[in-house]
C-alpha positions as CSV (number, residue, x, y, z in Angstrom):
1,X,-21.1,122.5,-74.8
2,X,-18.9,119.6,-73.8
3,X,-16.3,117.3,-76.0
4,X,-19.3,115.3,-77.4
5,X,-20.8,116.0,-80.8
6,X,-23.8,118.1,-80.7
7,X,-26.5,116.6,-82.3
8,X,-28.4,118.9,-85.0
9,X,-32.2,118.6,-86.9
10,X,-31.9,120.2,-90.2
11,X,-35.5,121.1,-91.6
12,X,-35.9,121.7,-95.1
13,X,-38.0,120.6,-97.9
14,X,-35.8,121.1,-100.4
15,X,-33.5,117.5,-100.6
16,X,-30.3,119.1,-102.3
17,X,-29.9,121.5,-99.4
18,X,-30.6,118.8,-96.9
19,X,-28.0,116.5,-98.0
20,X,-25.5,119.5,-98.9
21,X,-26.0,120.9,-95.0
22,X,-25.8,117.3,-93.3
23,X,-22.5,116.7,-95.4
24,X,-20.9,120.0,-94.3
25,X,-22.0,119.8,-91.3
26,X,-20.9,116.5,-90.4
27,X,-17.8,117.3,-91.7
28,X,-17.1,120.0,-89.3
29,X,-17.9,117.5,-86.1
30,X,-21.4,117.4,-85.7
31,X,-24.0,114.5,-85.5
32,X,-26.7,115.8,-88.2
33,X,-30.2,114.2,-88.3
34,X,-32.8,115.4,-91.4
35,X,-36.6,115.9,-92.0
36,X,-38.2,117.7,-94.6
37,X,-41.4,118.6,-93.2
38,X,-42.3,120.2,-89.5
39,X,-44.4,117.1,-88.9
40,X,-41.8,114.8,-89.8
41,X,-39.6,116.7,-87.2
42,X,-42.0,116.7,-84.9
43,X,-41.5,112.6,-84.8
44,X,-38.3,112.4,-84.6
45,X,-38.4,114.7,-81.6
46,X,-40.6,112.5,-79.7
47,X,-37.6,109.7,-79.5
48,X,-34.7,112.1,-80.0
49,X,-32.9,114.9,-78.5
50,X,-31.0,117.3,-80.2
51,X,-29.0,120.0,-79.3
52,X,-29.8,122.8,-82.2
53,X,-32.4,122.7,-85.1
54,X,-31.4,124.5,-87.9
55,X,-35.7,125.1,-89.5
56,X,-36.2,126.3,-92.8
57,X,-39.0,129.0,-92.5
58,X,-40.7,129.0,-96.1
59,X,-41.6,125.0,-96.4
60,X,-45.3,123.4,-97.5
61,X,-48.0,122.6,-94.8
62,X,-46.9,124.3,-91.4
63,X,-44.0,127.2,-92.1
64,X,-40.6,127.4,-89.5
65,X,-42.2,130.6,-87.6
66,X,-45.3,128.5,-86.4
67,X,-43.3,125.5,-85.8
68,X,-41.0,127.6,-83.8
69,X,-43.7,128.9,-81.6
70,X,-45.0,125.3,-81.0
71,X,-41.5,124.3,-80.1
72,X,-40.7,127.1,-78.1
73,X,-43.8,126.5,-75.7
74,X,-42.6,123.5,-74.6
75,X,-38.9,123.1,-75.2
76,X,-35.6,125.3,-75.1
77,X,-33.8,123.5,-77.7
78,X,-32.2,126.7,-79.3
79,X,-33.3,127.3,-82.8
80,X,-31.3,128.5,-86.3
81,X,-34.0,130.0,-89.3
82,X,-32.9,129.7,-92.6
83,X,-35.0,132.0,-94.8
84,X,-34.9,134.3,-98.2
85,X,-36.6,137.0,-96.9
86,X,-34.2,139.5,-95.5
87,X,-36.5,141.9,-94.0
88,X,-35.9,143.3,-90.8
89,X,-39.3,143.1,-89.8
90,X,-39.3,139.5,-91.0
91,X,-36.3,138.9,-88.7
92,X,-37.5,140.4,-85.6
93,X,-41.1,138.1,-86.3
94,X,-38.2,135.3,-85.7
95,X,-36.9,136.2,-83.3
96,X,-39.9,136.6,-81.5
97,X,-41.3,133.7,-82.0
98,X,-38.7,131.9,-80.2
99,X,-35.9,131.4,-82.1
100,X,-32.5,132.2,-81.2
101,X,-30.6,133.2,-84.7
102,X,-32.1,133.9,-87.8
103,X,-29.9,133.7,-91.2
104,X,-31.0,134.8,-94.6
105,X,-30.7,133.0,-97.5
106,X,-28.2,132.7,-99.9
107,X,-25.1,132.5,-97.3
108,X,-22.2,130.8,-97.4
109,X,-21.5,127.4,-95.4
110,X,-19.1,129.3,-93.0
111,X,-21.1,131.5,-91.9
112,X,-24.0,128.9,-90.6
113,X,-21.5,126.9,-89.4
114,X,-20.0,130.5,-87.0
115,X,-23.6,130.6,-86.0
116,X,-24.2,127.3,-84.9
117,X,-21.1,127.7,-83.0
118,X,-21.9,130.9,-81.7
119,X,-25.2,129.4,-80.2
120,X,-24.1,127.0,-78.7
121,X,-21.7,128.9,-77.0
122,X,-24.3,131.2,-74.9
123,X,-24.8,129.1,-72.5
124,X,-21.2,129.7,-70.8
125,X,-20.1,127.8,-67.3
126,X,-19.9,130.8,-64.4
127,X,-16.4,131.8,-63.6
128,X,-14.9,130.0,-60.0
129,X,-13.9,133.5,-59.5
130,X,-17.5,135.0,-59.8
131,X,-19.7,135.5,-56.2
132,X,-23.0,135.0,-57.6
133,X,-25.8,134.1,-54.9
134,X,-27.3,130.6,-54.5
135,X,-30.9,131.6,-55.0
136,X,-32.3,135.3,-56.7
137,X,-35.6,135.6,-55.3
138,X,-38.0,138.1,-58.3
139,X,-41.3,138.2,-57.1
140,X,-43.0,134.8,-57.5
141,X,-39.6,133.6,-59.6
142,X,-36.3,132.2,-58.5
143,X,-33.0,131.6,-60.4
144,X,-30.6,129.2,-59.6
145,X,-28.0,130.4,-61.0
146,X,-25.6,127.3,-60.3
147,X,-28.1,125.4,-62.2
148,X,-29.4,128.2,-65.1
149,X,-33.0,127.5,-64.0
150,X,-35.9,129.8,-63.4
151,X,-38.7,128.5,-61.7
152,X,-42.4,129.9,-60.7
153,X,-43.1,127.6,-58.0
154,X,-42.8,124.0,-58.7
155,X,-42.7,124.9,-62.7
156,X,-39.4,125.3,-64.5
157,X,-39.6,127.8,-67.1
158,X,-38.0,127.2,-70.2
159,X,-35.4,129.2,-71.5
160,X,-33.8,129.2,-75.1
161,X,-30.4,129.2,-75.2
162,X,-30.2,133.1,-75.6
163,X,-32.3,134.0,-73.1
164,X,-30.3,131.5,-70.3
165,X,-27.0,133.6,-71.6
166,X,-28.5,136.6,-70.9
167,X,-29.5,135.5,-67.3
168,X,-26.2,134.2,-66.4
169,X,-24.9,137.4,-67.4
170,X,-27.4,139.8,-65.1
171,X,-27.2,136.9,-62.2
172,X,-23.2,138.1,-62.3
173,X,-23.9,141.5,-60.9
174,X,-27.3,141.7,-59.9
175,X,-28.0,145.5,-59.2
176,X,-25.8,146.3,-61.6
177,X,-26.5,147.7,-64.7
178,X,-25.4,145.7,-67.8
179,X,-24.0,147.8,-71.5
180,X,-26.3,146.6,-74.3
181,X,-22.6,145.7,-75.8
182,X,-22.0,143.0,-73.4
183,X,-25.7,141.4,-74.2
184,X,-25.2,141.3,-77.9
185,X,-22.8,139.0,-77.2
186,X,-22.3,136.4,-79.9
187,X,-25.5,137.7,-81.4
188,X,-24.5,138.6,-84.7
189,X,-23.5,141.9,-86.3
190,X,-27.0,143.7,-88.9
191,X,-27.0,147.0,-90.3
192,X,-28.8,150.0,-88.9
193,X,-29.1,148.7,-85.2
194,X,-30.5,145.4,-86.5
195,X,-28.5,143.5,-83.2
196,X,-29.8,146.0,-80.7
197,X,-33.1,145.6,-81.7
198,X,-32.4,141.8,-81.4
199,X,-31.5,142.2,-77.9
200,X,-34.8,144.1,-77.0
201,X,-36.4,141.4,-78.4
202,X,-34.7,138.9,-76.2
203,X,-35.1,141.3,-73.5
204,X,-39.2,141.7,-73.7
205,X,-39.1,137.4,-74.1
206,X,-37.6,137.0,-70.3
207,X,-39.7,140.2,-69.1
208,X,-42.9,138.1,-69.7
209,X,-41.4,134.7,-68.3
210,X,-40.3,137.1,-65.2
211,X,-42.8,140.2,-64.4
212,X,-46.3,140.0,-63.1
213,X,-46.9,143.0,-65.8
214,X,-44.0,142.5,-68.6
215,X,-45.2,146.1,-69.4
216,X,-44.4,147.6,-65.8
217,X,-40.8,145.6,-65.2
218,X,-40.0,145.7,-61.7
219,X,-37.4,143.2,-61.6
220,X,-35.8,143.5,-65.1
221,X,-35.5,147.3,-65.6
222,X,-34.6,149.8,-68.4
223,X,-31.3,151.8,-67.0
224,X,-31.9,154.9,-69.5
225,X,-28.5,155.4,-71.4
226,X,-26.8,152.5,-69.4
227,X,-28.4,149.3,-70.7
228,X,-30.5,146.9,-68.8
229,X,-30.2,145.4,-64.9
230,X,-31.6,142.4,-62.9
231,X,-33.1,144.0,-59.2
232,X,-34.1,140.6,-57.5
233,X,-35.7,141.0,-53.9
């Protein structure tokens, strides 16, 4: 992120934790606009960019996963869950439906706000120092790494803001293998493998924006005991 305030959508139907989360949050820098419902959000989206939406998941009318998808198939504004149930099952639905962090209910302020932070951090600038090629040519795909995009012919695929991290990071050392450590990243820290299983997640998204058969990866391969590695052409 640069020196200008990122601007957040907070979704929640409950009022009091609206205006408590836009107070704390403005007070620690950000620009924060609100909606209560998924449709109301959906509005302000049509006139408004943000750069994060923090979505409650268990509101009336359409819930935060669905919404998620929806958002997800057409933009790569990265995405915050708030939810009560804890489950890790209920997490990993999250997370595959497109959002980039997923934080259970009750937590304290700090913590979102590390999170927030954290995500909007994964997106980092590529070192002068770093030789990383112009172009990586997978199959029917390119990366520009310069630019973070991948595109399939004339259409750019969206990425969420986890999944562009994770790109920079293979486009670094293409044939290389990559440690799970280093992908987990800022992702953050749950009990009994709970992050690794996180980054599988992540790492079966990009395989389906990427392969011709996400279930055959040619170009984003499994390195047994090693971690995972980008093989462009």
């Amino acid at each position: 992120m640069t020196d200008l305030q990122a601007h957040l959508l907070v979704v929640d139907d409950d009022e009091r934790i609206r205006g408590l989360l836009q107070k704390f949050l403005i007070r620690n820098g950000f620009l924060v606009t609100t909606a209560r419902t998924a449709d109301q959000a959906r509005r302000l989206m049509t006139g408004l960019e943000f750069d994060l939406l923090v979505l409650d998941v268990m509101m009336p009318g359409e819930d935060g996963i669905s919404f998620t998808r929806e958002i997800r198939a057409r933009l790569a504004t990265p995405i915050l869950l708030l939810t009560a149930r804890g489950e890790a099952s209920n997490r990993i639905e999250g997370l595959e439906a497109g959002a980039d962090d997923y934080l259970v209910k009750p937590f304290e302020p700090k913590e979102l706000l590390l999170r927030i932070n954290a995500i909007l951090r994964r997106v980092p600038q590529v070192r002068p120092t770093e030789t990383v090629p112009k172009l990586l040519n997978l199959g029917a795909v390119r990366y520009d790494p310069d630019r973070g995009e991948l595109w399939r012919g004339a259409e750019l695929i969206r990425l969420t803001a986890t999944e562009a991290q994770l790109m920079r990071i293979f486009a670094a050392a293409p044939g290389v293998a990559v440690p799970r450590e280093r992908l987990t990243g800022d992702m953050p820290r749950e009990p009994g493998g709970g992050q690794e299983r996180a980054v599988d997640v992540q790492i079966t998204r990009l395989r389906r924006k990427i392969e011709d058969d996400p279930r055959q990866p040619r170009y984003l391969q499994t390195v047994r005991g090693e971690g995972y590695m980008l093989q462009p052409d």
